[in-house]
C-alpha positions as CSV (number, residue, x, y, z in Angstrom):
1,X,46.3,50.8,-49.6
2,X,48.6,48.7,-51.2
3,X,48.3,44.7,-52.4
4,X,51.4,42.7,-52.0
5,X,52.2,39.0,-52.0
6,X,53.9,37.5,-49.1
7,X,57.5,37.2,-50.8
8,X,57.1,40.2,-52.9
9,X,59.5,43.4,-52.7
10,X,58.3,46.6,-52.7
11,X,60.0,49.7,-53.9
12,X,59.4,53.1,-53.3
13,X,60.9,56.4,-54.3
14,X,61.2,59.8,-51.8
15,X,61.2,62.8,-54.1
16,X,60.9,66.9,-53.6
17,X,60.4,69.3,-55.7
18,X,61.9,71.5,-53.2
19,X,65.3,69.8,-53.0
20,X,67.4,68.9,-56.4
21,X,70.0,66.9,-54.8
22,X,69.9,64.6,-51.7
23,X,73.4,64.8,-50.3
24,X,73.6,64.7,-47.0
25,X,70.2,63.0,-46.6
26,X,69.8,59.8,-44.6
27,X,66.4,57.9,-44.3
28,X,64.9,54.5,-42.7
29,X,61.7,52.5,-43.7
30,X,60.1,50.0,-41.0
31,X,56.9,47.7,-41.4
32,X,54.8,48.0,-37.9
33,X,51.3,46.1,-37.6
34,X,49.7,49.6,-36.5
35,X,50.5,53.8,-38.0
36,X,53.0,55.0,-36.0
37,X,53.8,51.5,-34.3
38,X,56.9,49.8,-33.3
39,X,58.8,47.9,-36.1
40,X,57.9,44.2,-35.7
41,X,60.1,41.8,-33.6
42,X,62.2,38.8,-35.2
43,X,60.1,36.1,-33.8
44,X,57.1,37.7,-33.8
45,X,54.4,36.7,-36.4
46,X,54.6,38.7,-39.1
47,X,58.4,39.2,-38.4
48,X,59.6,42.3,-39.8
49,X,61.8,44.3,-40.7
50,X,63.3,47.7,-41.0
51,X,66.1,49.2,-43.6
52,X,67.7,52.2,-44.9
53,X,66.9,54.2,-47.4
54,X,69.9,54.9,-50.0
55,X,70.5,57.9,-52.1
56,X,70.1,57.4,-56.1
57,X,73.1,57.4,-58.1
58,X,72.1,60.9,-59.7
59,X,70.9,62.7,-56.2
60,X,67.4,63.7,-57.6
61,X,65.5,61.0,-55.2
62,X,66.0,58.8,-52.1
63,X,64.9,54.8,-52.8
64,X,63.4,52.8,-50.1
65,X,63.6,49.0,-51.2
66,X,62.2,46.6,-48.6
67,X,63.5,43.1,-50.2
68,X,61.4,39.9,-49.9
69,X,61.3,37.6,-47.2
70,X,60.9,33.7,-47.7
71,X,60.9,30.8,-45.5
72,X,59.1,31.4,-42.7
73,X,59.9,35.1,-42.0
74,X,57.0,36.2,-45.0
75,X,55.1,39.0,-44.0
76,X,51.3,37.4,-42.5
77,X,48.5,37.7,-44.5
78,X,46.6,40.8,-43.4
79,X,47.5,44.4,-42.8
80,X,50.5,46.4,-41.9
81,X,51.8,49.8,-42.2
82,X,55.1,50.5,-44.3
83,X,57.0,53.7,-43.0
84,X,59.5,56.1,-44.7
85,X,61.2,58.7,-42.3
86,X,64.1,61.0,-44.0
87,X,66.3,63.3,-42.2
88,X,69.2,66.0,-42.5
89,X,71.1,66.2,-39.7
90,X,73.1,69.6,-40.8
91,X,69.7,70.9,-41.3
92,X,68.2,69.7,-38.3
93,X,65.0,68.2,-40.2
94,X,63.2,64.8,-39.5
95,X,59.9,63.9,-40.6
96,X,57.7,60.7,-41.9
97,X,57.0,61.4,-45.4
98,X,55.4,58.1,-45.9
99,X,53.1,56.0,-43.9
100,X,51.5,53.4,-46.3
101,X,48.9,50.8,-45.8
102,X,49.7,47.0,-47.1
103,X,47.4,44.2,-47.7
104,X,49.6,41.4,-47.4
105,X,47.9,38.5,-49.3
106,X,48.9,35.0,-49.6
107,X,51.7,33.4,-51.3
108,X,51.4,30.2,-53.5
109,X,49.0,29.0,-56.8
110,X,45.8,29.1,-56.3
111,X,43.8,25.7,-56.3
112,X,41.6,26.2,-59.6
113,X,39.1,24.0,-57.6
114,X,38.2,26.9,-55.0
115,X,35.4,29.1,-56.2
């Protein structure tokens, strides 16, 4: 499991020691509130949020970079799922490579008077 503060990004690399160069290769990341769960609504609390993955400048890896919200579309404190699918298409391949537990905690200074 992973921490993260509501607002934070989070980046995370898709690498294979099988393939040296990712072209050709498309991918997707979505944040559900279950494994395996449908990508959160806008306007449902925690909204969310899915994205596509892009290939590195050099081909060697695929980056999933899930930007930070603010306002009120931060993620909710508690826990979600981030999810990294990649796919070839000439190659016929599709699979979840990635299925990652957060701990969203909250954003904002903590009051040095709670104990």
């Amino acid at each position: 499991m992973a921490n993260v503060i509501q607002g934070d990004s989070i980046a995370r690399d898709v690498i294979s020691s099988s393939i040296d160069d990712f072209t050709g290769w498309t991918g997707k990341w979505k944040i559900s509130l279950t494994k395996g769960g449908t990508a959160i609504a806008k306007g449902v609390v925690p909204y969310t949020y899915k994205g596509s993955l892009t290939v590195s400048s050099d081909l060697t890896k695929m980056e999933c970079r899930v930007p930070p919200k603010d306002g009120d579309n931060v993620l909710a404190v508690g826990e979600c799922y981030l999810e990294i699918q990649v796919e070839n298409a000439a190659l016929q391949f599709r699979r979840t490579v990635k299925q990652e537990k957060l701990n969203v905690t909250i954003q904002g200074i903590i009051d040095p008077t709670d104990t």
